[in-house]
C-alpha positions as CSV (number, residue, x, y, z in Angstrom):
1,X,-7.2,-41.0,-1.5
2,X,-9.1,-37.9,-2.4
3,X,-10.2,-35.4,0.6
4,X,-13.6,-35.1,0.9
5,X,-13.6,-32.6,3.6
6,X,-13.3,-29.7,0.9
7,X,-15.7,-27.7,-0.4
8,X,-17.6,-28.6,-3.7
9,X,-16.0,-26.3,-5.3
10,X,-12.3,-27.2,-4.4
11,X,-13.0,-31.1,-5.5
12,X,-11.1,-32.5,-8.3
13,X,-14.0,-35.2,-9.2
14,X,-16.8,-32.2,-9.0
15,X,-14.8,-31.0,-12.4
16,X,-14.2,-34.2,-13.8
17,X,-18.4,-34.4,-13.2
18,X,-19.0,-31.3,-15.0
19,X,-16.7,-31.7,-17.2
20,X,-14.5,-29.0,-16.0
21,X,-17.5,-26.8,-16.4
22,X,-18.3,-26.1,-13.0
23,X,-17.0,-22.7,-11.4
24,X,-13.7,-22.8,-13.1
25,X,-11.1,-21.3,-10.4
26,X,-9.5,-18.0,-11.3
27,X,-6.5,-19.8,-12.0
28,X,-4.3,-16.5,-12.1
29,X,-5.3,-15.0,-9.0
30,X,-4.6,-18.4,-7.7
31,X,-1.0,-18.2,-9.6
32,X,-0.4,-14.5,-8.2
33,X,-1.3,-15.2,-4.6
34,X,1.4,-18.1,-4.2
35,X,3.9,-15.9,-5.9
36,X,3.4,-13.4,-3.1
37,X,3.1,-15.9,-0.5
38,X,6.6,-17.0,-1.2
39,X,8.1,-13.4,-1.7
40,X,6.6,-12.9,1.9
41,X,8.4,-16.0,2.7
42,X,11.8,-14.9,1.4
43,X,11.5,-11.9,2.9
44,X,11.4,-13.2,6.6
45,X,7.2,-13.6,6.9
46,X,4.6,-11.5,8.1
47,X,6.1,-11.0,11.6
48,X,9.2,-9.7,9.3
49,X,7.0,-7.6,6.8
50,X,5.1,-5.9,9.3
51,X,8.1,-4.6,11.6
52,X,10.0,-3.1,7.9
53,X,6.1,-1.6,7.1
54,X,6.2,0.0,10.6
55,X,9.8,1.5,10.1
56,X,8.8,2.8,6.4
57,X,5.7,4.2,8.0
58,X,7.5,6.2,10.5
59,X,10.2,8.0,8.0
60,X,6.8,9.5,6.3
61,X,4.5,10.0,9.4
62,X,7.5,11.4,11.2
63,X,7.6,14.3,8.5
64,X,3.9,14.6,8.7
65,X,4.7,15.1,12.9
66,X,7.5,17.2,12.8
67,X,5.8,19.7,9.8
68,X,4.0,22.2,12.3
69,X,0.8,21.6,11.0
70,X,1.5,22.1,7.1
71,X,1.2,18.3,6.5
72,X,-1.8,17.2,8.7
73,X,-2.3,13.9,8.9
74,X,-5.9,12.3,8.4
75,X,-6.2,9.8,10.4
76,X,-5.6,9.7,15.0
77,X,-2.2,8.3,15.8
78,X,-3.4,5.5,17.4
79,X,-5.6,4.6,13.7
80,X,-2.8,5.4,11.3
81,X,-2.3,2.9,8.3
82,X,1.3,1.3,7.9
83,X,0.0,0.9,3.8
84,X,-1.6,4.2,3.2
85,X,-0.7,7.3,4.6
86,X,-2.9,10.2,4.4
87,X,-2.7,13.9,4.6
88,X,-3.5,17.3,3.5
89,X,-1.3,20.4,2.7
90,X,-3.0,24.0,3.9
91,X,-4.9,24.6,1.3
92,X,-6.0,22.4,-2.4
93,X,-3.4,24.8,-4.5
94,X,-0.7,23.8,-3.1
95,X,-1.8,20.2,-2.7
96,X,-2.4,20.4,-6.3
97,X,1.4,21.7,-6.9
98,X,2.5,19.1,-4.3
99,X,1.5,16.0,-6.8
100,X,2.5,17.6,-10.0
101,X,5.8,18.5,-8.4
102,X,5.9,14.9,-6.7
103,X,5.2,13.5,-10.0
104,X,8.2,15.8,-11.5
105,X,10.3,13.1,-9.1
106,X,9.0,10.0,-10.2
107,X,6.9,10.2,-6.9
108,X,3.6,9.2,-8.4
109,X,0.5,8.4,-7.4
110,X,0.5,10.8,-4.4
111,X,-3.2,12.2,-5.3
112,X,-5.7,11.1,-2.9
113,X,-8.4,9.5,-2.5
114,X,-11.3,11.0,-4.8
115,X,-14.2,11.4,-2.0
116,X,-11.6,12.9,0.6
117,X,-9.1,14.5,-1.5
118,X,-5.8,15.5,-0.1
119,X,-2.6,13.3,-0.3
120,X,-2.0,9.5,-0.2
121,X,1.4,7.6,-0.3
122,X,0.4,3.9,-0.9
123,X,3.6,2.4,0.7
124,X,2.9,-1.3,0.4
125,X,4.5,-4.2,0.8
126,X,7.1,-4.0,-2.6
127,X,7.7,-0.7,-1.7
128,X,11.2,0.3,-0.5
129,X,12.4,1.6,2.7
130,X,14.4,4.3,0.0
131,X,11.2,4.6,-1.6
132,X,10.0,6.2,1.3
133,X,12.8,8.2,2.3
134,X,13.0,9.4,-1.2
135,X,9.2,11.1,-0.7
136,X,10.2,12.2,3.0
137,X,12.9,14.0,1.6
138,X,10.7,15.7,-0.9
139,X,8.2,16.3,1.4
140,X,11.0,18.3,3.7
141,X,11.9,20.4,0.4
142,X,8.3,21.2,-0.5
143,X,7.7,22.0,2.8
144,X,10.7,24.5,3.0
145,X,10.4,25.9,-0.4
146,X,6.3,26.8,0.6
C-alpha cells in the first residue's frame, strides 16, 4: 500500500534501498515547518494571518504617511511589503541615532538592509499588533524630538 506517485526522493523503500543513505531529508526543517503550519492554523489561516499583517502594516506605514516627508517610505504604495517596511530618515546621522535610540527600547533590528541602507521593521508573522504600535509610537517621539 505504498504510493508510488511520489518522487524518488520522498519514497520510504528508496531509503530502505540505500540503506537510509540516499538524500537524507532535513528532518528539522521538516519538524519546523509543521510547527508553523499549525500555529498558522491556530491562529485562523492564511486568510486570517494576512488581514492582522495588513492592519500591523498600516499602524507603521500610516506614521511613515502622516510624517511630512521625514520618514520616506522606499517602496510605491501600491508595492509596499506587509513583512518588511522600509524607510529612510533625512539624512544617515539621524538614521544612525534612530536605531541606536530604537535599540535603547528594545526595538531592535531596525538597521536596514546593507546595499540600500536606511531603516527596516521586519514585522512578520510572530510579531505583535503591540509590537508594532510600540515602534509607531517611537517613531512619533523621534520624529517630534528631531
Amino acid at each position: 500500500k505504498v504510493c508510488r506517485d511520489l518522487p524518488l526522493m520522498l519514497q520510504y523503500k528508496t531509503y530502505v534501498d540505500h540503506d537510509s543513505t540516499y538524500n537524507t531529508p532535513p528532518v528539522f526543517n521538516i519538524y519546523f515547518v509543521n510547527k508553523v503550519a499549525h500555529w498558522l492554523d491556530d491562529h485562523g489561516g492564511l486568510a486570517a494571518m494576512h488581514e492582522r499583517n495588513k492592519k500591523k502594516a498600516a499602524i507603521v506605514y500610516g506614521v511613515i504617511d502622516d510624517s511630512n516627508g521625514f520618514y520616506r517610505g522606499h517602496a510605491r504604495v501600491d508595492s509596499r511589503s506587509l513583512m518588511n517596511v522600509t524607510f529612510n530618515l533625512p539624512t544617515k546621522e539621524l538614521e544612525a541615532q534612530f536605531v541606536a535610540e530604537a535599540a535603547d527600547h528594545d526595538l531592535i533590528g531596525v538597521k536596514g538592509h546593507r546595499s540600500i541602507g536606511g531603516c527596516r521593521a521586519s514585522i512578520y508573522n510572530a510579531v505583535t499588533e503591540e509590537g508594532c504600535q510600540a515602534l509607531a509610537d517611537f517613531m512619533k517621539a523621534f520624529q517630534k524630538k528631531h
